[in-house]
SERO-4910 file (N, C-alpha, C, O; in steps of 0.05 Angstrom, whole numbers):
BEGIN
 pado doro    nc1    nc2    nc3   cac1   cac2   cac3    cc1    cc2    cc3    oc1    oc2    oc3
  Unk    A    786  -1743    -74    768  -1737    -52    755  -1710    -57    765  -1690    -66
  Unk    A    729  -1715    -49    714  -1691    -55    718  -1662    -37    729  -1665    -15
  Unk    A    712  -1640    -42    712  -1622    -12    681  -1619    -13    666  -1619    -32
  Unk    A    676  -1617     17    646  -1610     19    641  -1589     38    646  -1590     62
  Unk    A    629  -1567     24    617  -1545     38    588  -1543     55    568  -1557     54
  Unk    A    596  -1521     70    562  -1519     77    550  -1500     56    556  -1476     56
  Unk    A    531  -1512     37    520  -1497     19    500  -1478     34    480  -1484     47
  Unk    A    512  -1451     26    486  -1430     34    464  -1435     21    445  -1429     36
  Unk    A    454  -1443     -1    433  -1442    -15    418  -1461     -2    397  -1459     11
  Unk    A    431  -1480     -8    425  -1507     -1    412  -1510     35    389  -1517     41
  Unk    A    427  -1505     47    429  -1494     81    436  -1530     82    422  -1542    100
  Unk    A    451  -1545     69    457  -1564     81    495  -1567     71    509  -1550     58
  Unk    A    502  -1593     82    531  -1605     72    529  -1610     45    513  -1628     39
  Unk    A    540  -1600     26    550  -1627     -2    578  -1619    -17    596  -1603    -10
  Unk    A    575  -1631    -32    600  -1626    -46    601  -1611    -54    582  -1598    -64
  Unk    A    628  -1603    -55    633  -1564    -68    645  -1575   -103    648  -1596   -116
  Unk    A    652  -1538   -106    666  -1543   -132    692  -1548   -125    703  -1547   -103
  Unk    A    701  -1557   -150    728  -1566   -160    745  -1542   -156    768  -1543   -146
  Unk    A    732  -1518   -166    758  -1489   -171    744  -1468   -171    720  -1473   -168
  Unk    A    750  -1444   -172    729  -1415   -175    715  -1415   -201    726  -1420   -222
  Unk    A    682  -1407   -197    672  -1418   -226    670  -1388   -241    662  -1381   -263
  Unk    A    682  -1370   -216    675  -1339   -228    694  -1325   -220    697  -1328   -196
  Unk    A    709  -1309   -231    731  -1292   -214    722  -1275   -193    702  -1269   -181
  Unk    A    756  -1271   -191    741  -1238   -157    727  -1254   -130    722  -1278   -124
  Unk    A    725  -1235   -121    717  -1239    -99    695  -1260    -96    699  -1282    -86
  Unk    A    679  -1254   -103    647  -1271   -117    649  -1292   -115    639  -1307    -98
  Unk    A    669  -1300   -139    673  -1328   -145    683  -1342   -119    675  -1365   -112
  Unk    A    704  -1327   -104    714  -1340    -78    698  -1349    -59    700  -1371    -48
  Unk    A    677  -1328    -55    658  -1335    -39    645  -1359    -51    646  -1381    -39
  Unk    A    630  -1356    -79    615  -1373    -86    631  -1410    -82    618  -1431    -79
  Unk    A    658  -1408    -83    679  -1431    -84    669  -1437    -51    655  -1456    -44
  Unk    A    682  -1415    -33    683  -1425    -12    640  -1433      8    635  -1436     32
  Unk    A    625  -1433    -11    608  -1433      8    583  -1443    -10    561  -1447      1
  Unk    A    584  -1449    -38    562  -1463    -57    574  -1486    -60    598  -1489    -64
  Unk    A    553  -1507    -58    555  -1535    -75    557  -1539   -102    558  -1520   -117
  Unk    A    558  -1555   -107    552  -1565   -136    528  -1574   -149    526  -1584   -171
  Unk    A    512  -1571   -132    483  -1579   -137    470  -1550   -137    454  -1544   -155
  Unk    A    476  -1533   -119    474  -1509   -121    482  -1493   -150    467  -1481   -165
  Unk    A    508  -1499   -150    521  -1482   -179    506  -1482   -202    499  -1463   -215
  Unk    A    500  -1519   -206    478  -1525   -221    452  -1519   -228    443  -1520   -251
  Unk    A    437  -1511   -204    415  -1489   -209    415  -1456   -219    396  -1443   -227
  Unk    A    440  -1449   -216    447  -1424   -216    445  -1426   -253    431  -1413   -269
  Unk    A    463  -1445   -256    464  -1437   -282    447  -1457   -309    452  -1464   -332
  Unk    A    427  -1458   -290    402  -1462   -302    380  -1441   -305    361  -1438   -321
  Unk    A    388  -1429   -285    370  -1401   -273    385  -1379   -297    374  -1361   -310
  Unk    A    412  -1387   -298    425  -1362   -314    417  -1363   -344    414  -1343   -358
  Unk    A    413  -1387   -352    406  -1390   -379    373  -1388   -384    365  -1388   -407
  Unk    A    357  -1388   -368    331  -1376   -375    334  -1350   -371    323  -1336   -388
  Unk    A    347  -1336   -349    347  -1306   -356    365  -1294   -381    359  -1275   -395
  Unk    A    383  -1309   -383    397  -1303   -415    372  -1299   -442    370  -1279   -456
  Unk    A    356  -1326   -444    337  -1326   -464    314  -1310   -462    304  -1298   -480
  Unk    A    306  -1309   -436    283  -1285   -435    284  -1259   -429    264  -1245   -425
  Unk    A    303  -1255   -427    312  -1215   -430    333  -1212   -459    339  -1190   -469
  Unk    A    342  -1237   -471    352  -1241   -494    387  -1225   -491    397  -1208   -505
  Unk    A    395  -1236   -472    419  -1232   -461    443  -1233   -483    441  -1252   -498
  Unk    A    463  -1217   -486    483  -1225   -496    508  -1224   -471    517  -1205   -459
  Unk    A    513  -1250   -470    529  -1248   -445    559  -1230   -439    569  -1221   -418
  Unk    A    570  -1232   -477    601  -1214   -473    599  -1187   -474    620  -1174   -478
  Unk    A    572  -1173   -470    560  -1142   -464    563  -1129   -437    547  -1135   -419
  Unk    A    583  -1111   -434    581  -1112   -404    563  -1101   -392    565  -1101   -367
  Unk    A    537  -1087   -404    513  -1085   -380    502  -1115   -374    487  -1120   -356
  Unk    A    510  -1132   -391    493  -1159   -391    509  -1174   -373    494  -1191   -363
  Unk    A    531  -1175   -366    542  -1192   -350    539  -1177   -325    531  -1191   -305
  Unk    A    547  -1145   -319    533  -1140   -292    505  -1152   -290    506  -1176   -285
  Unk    A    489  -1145   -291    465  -1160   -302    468  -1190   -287    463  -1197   -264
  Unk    A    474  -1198   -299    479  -1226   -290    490  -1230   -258    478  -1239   -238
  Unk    A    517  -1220   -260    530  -1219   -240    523  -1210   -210    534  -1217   -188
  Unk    A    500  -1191   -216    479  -1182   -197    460  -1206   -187    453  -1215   -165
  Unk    A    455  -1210   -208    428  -1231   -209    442  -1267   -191    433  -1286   -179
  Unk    A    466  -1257   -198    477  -1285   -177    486  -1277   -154    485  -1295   -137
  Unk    A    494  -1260   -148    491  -1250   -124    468  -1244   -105    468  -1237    -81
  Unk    A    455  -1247   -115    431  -1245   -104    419  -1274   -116    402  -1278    -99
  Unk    A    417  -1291   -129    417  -1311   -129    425  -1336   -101    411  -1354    -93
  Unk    A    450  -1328    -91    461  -1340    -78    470  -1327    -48    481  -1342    -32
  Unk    A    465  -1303    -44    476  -1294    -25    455  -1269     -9    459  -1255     11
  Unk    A    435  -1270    -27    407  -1239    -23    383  -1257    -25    381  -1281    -19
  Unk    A    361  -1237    -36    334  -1251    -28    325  -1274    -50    305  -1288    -48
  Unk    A    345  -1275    -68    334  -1294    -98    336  -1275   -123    331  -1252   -124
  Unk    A    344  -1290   -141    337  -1285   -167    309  -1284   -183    303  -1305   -195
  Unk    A    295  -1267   -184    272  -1267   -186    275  -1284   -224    293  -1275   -238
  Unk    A    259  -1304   -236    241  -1311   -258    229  -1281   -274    221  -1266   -255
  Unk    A    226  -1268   -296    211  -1246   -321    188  -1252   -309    180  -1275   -301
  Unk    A    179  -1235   -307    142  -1237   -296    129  -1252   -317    108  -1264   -313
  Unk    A    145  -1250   -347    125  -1269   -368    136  -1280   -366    138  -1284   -391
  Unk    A    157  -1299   -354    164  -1326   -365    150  -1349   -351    149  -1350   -327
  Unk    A    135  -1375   -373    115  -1389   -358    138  -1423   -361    155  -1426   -378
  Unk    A    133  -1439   -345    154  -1457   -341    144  -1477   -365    121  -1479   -372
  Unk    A    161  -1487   -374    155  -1510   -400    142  -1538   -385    149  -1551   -366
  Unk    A    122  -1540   -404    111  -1562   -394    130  -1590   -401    148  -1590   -417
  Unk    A    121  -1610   -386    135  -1633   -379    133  -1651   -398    144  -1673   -396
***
């Protein structure tokens, strides 16, 4: 059986995660209050910001970096998109 949260992102019901997808506190929150449909955008969002600031993720200014960027992804005003990044056509 699934658990289902109220996704903040989302502002509706769905299914949550399975387990903490991030340590600390963060991740708790992020467990107790993102979906899985949510998570899924996140780290879709994370992997274009990885490739267009050319991220190395096991750098620790790069993972604050990140870690900021989902916090505010998920819990602040948004993760903002590189001012040059243009979306791939379809």
């Amino acid at each position: 059986m699934s658990r289902i949260v109220q996704c903040i992102k989302l502002g509706k019901e769905a299914e949550g995660l399975e387990r903490m997808p991030y340590p600390g506190e963060l991740g708790q929150r992020i467990f107790d209050q993102v979906s899985k449909e949510a998570w899924s955008e996140w780290l879709k969002h994370q992997t274009m910001l990885i490739n267009e600031y050319r991220l190395t993720p096991i750098e620790p200014k790069a993972r604050k970096f990140l870690e900021e960027e989902m916090e505010k992804f998920f819990f602040g005003s948004g993760s903002d998109k590189p001012k040059e990044f243009v979306e791939p056509e379809k």
